[in-house]
MARTIGU-474915 format. One record per residue: x, y, z of N, C-alpha, C in turn. Coordinates in nm, 2 decimals. Layout:
REM residues N
+--------+--------+--------+--------+--------+--------+--------+--------+--------+
|    n.X |    n.Y |    n.Z |   ca.X |   ca.Y |   ca.Z |    c.X |    c.Y |    c.Z |
+--------+--------+--------+--------+--------+--------+--------+--------+--------+
|      X |      Y |      Z |      X |      Y |      Z |      X |      Y |      Z |
...
+--------+--------+--------+--------+--------+--------+--------+--------+--------+
REM end
This chain:
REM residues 130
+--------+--------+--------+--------+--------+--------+--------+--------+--------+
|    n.X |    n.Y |    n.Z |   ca.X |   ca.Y |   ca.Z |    c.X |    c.Y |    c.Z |
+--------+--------+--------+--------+--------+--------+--------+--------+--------+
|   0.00 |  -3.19 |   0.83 |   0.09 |  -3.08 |   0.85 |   0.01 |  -2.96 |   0.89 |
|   0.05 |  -2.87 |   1.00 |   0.00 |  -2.77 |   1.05 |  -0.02 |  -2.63 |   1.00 |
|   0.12 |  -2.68 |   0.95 |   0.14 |  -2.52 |   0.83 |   0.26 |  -2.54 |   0.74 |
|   0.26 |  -2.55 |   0.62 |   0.42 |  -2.60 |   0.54 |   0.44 |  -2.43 |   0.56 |
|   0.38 |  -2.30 |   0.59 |   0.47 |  -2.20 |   0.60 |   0.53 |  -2.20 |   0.66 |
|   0.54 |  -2.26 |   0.80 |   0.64 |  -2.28 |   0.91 |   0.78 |  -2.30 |   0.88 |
|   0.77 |  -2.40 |   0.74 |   0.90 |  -2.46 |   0.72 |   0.96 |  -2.38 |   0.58 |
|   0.88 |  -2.28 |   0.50 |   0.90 |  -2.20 |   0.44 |   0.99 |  -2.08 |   0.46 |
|   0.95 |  -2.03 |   0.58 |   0.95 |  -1.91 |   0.63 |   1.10 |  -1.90 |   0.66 |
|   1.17 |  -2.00 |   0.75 |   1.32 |  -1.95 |   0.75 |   1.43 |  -1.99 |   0.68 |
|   1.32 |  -2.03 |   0.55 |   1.47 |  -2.02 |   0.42 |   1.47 |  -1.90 |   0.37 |
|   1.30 |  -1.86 |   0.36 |   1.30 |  -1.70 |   0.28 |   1.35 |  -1.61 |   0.41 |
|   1.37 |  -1.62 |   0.52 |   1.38 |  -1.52 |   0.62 |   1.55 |  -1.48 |   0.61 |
|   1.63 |  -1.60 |   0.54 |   1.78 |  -1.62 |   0.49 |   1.85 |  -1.53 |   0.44 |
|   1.75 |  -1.45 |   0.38 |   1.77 |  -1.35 |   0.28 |   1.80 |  -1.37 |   0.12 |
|   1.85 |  -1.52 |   0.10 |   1.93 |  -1.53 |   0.05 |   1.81 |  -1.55 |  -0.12 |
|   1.68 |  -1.57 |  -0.07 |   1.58 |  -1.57 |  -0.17 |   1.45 |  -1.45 |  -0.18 |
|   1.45 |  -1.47 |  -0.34 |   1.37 |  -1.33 |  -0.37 |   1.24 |  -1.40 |  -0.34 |
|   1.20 |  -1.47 |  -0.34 |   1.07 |  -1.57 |  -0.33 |   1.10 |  -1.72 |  -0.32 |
|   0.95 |  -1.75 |  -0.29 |   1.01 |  -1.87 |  -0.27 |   0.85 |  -1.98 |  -0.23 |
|   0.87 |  -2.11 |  -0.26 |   0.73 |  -2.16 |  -0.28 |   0.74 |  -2.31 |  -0.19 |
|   0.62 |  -2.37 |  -0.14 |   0.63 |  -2.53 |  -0.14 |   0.49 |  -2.58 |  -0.18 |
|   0.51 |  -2.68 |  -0.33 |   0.39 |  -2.74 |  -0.38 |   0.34 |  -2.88 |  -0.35 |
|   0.24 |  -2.90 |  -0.36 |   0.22 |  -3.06 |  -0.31 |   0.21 |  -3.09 |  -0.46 |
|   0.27 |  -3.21 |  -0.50 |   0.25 |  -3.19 |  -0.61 |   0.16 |  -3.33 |  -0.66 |
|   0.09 |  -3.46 |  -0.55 |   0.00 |  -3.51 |  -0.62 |  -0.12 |  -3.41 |  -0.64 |
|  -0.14 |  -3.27 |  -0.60 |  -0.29 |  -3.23 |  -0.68 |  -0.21 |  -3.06 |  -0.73 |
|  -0.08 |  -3.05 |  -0.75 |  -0.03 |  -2.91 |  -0.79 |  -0.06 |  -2.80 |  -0.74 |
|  -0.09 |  -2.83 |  -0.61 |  -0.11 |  -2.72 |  -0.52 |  -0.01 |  -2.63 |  -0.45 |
|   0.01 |  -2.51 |  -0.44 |   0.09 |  -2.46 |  -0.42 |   0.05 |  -2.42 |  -0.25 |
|   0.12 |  -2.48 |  -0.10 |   0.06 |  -2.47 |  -0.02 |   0.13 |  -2.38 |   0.09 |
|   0.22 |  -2.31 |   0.02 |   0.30 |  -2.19 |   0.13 |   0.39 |  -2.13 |   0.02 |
|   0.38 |  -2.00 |   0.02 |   0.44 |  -1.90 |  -0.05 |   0.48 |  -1.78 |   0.00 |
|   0.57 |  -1.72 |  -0.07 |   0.62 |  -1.58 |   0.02 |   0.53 |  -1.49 |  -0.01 |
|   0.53 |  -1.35 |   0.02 |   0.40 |  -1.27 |  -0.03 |   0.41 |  -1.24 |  -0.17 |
|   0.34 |  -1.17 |  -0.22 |   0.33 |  -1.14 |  -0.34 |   0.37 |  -1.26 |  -0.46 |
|   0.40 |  -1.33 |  -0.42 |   0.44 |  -1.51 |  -0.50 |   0.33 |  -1.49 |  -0.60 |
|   0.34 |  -1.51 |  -0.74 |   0.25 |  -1.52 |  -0.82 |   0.26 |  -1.63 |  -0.95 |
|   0.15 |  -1.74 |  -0.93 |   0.22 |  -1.85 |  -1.05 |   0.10 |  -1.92 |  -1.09 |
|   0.11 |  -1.97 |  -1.21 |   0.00 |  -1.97 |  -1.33 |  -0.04 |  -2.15 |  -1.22 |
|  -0.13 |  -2.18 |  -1.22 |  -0.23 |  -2.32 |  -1.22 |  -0.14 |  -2.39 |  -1.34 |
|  -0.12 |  -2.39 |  -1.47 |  -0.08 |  -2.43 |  -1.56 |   0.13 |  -2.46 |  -1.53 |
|   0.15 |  -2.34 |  -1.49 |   0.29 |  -2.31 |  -1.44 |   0.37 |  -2.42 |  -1.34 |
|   0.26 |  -2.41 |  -1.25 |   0.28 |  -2.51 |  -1.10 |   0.25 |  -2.63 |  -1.17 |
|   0.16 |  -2.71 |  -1.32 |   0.16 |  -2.80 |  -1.29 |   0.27 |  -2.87 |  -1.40 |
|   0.31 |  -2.77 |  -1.52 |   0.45 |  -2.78 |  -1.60 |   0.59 |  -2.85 |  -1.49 |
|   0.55 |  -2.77 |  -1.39 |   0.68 |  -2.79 |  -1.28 |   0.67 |  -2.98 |  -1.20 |
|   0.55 |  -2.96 |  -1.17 |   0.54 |  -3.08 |  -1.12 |   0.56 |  -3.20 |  -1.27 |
|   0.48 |  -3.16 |  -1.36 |   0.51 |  -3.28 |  -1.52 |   0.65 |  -3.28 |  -1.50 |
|   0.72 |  -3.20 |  -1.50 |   0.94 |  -3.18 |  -1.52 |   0.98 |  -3.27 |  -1.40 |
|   0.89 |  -3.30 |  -1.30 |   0.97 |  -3.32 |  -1.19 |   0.91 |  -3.49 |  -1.16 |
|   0.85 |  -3.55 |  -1.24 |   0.84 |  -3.67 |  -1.31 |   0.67 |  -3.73 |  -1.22 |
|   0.62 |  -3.68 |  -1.16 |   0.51 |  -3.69 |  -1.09 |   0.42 |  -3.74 |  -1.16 |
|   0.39 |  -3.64 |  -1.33 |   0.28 |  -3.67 |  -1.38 |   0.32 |  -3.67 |  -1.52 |
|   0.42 |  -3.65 |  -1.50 |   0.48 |  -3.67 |  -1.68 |   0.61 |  -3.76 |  -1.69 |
|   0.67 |  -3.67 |  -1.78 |   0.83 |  -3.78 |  -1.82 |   0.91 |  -3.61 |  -1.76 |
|   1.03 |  -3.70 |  -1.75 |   1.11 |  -3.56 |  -1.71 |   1.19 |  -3.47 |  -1.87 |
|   1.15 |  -3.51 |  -1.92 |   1.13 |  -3.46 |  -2.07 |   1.05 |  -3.33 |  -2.10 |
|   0.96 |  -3.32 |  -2.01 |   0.90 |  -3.20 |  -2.01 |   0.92 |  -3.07 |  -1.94 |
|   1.06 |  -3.12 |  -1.86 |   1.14 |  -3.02 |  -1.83 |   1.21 |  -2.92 |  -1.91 |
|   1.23 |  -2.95 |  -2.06 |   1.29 |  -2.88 |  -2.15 |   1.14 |  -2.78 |  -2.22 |
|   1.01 |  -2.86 |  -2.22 |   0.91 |  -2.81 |  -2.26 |   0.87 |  -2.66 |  -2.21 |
|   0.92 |  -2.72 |  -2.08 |   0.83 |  -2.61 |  -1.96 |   0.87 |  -2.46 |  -1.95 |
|   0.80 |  -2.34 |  -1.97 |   0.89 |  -2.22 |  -1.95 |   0.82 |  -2.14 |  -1.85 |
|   0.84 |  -2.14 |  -1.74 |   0.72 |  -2.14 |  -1.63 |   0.72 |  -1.95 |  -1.62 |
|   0.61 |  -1.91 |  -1.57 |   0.60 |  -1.74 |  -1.52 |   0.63 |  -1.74 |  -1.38 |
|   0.72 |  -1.68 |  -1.30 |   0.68 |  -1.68 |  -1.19 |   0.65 |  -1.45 |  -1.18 |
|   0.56 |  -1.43 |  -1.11 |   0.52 |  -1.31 |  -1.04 |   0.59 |  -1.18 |  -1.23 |
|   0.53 |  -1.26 |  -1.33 |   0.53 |  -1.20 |  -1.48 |   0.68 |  -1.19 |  -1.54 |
|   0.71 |  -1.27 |  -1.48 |   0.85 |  -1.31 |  -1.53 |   0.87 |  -1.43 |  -1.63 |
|   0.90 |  -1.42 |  -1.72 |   0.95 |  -1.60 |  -1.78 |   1.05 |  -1.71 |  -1.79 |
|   1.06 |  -1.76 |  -1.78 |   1.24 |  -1.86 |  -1.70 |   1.22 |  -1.97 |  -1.86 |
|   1.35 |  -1.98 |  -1.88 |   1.38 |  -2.07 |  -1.96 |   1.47 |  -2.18 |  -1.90 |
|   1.48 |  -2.34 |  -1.96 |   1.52 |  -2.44 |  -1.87 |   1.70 |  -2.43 |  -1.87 |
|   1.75 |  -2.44 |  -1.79 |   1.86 |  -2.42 |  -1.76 |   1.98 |  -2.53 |  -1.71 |
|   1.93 |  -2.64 |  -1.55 |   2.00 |  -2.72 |  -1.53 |   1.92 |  -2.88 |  -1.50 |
|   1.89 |  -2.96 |  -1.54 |   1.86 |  -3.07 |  -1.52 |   1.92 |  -3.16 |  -1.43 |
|   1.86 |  -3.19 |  -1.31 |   1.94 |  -3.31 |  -1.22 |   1.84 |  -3.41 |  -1.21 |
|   1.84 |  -3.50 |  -1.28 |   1.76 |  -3.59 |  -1.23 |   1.71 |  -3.69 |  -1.15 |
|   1.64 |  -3.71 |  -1.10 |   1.61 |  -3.75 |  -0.95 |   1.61 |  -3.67 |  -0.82 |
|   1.64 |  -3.54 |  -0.87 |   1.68 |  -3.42 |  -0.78 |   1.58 |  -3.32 |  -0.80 |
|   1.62 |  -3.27 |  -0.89 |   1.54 |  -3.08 |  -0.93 |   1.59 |  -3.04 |  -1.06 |
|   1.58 |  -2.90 |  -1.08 |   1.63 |  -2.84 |  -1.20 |   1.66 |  -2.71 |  -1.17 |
|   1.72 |  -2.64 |  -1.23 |   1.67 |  -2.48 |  -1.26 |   1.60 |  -2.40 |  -1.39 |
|   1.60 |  -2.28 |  -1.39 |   1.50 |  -2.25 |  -1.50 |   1.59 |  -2.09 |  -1.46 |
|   1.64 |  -2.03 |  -1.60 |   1.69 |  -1.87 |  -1.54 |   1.63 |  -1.76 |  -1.65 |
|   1.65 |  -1.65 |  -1.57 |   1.60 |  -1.52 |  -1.66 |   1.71 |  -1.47 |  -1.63 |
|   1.82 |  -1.41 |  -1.71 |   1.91 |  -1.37 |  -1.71 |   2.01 |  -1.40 |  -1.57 |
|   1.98 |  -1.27 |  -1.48 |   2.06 |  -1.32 |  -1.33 |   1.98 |  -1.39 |  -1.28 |
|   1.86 |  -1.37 |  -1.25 |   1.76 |  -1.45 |  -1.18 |   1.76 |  -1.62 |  -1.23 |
|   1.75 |  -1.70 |  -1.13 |   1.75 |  -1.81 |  -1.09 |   1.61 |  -1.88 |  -1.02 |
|   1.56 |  -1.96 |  -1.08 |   1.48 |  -2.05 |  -1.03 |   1.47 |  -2.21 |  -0.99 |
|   1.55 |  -2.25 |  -0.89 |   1.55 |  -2.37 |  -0.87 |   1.45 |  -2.46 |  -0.78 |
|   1.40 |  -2.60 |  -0.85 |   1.31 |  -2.67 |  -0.77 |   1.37 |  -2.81 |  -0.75 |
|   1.35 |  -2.87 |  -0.59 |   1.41 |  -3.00 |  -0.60 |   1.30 |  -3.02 |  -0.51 |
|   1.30 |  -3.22 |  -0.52 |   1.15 |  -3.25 |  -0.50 |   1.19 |  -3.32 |  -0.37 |
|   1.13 |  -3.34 |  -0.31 |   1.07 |  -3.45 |  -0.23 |   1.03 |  -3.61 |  -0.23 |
|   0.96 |  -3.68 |  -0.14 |   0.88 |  -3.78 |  -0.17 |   0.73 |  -3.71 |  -0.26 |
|   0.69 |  -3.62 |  -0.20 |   0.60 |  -3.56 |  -0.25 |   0.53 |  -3.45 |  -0.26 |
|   0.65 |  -3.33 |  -0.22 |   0.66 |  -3.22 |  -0.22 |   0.76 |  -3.15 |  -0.32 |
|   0.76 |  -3.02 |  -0.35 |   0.83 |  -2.96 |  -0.46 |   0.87 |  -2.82 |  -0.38 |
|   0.99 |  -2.79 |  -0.39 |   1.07 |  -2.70 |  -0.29 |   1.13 |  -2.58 |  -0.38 |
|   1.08 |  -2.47 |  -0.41 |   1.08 |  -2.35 |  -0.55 |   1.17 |  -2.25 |  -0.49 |
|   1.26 |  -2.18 |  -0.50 |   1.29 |  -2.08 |  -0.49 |   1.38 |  -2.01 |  -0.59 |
|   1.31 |  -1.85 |  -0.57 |   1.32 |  -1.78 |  -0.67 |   1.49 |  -1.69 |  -0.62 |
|   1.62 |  -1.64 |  -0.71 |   1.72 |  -1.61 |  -0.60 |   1.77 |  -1.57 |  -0.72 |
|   1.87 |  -1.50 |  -0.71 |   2.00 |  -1.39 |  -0.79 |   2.10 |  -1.49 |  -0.78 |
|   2.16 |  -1.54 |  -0.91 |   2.26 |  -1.64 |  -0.98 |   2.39 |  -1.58 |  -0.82 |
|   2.41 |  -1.44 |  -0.86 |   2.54 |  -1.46 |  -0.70 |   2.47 |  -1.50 |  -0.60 |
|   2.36 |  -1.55 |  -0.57 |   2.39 |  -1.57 |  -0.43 |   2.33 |  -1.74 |  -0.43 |
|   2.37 |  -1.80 |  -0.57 |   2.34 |  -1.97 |  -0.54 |   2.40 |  -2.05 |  -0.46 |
|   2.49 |  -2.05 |  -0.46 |   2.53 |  -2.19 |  -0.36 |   2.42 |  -2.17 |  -0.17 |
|   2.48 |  -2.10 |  -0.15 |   2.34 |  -2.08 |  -0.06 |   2.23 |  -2.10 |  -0.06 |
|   2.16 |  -2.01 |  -0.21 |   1.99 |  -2.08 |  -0.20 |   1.98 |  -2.19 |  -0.23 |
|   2.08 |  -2.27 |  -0.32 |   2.05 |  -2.40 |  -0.35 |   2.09 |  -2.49 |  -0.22 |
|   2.17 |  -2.49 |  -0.12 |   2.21 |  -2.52 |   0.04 |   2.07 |  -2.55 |   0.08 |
|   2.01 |  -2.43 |   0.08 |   1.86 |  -2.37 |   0.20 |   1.76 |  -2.47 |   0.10 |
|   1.73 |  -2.43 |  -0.02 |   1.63 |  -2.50 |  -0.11 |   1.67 |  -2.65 |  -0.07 |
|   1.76 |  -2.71 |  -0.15 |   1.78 |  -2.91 |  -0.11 |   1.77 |  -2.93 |   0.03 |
|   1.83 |  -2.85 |   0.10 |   1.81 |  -2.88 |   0.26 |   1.67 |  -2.91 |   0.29 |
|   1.57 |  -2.81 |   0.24 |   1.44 |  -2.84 |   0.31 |   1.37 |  -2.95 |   0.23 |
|   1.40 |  -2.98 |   0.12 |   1.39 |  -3.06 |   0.04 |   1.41 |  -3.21 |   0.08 |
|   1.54 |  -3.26 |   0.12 |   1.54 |  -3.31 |   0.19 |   1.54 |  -3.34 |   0.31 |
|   1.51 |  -3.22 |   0.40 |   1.45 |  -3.24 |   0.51 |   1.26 |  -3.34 |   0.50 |
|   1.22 |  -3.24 |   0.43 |   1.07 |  -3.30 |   0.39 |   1.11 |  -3.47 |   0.36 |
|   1.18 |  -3.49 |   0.26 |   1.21 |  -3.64 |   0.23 |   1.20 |  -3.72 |   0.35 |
|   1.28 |  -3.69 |   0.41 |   1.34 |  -3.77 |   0.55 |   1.21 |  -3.81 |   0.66 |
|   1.16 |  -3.70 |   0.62 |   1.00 |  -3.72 |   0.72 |   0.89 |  -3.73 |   0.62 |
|   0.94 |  -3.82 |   0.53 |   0.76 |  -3.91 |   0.46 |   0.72 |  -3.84 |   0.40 |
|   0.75 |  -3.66 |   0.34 |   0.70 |  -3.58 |   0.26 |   0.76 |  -3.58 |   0.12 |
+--------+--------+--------+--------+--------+--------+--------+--------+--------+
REM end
């Protein structure tokens, strides 16, 4: 892949997200983010354990991730899918791939959208071997 920002860029460009991430998640790398994106090594790899990669998806309830000094507590579990994680309005939903993890950060009114733009590229990646 050339650049996963490429494929980043016009979900966040949507408006519809405050941030927004894509992780590779056999080595928990986080390999395109929006600017100022800020997240713990420990954080990114909580998310990938929840999302059954390297753990049980049991550790989705464990996980209480930071994103940019913020703290999210677990919120919606889909399994085989993603999850969310919320701080009051704010929302943080991840759905996975073959083997990518698709993050964005978004204001509870404006979900159906970011969750639309987020699973869309999500499974877009799927569809093409990612």
């Amino acid at each position: 892949m050339a650049s996963w920002q490429a494929y980043l860029d016009p979900v966040l460009a949507s408006g519809n997200l405050q941030a927004g991430a894509i992780i590779q998640c056999d080595n928990s790398q986080i390999v395109a983010q929006s600017p100022g994106f800020q997240m713990a090594a420990a954080d990114v790899q909580g998310l990938t354990n929840s999302l059954g990669y390297y753990g049980s998806s049991s550790s989705f309830y464990a996980t209480r991730p930071s994103i940019n000094g913020v703290v999210f507590t677990p919120s919606d579990y889909q399994p085989g899918e993603g999850f969310s994680y919320r701080n009051g309005s704010t929302v943080v939903s991840v759905y996975k791939s073959n083997t990518m993890a698709v993050l964005g950060v978004y204001s509870s009114n404006a979900s159906g959208t970011a969750i639309f733009r987020l699973s869309g590229l999500a499974d877009w990646l799927k569809s093409n071997g990612y």
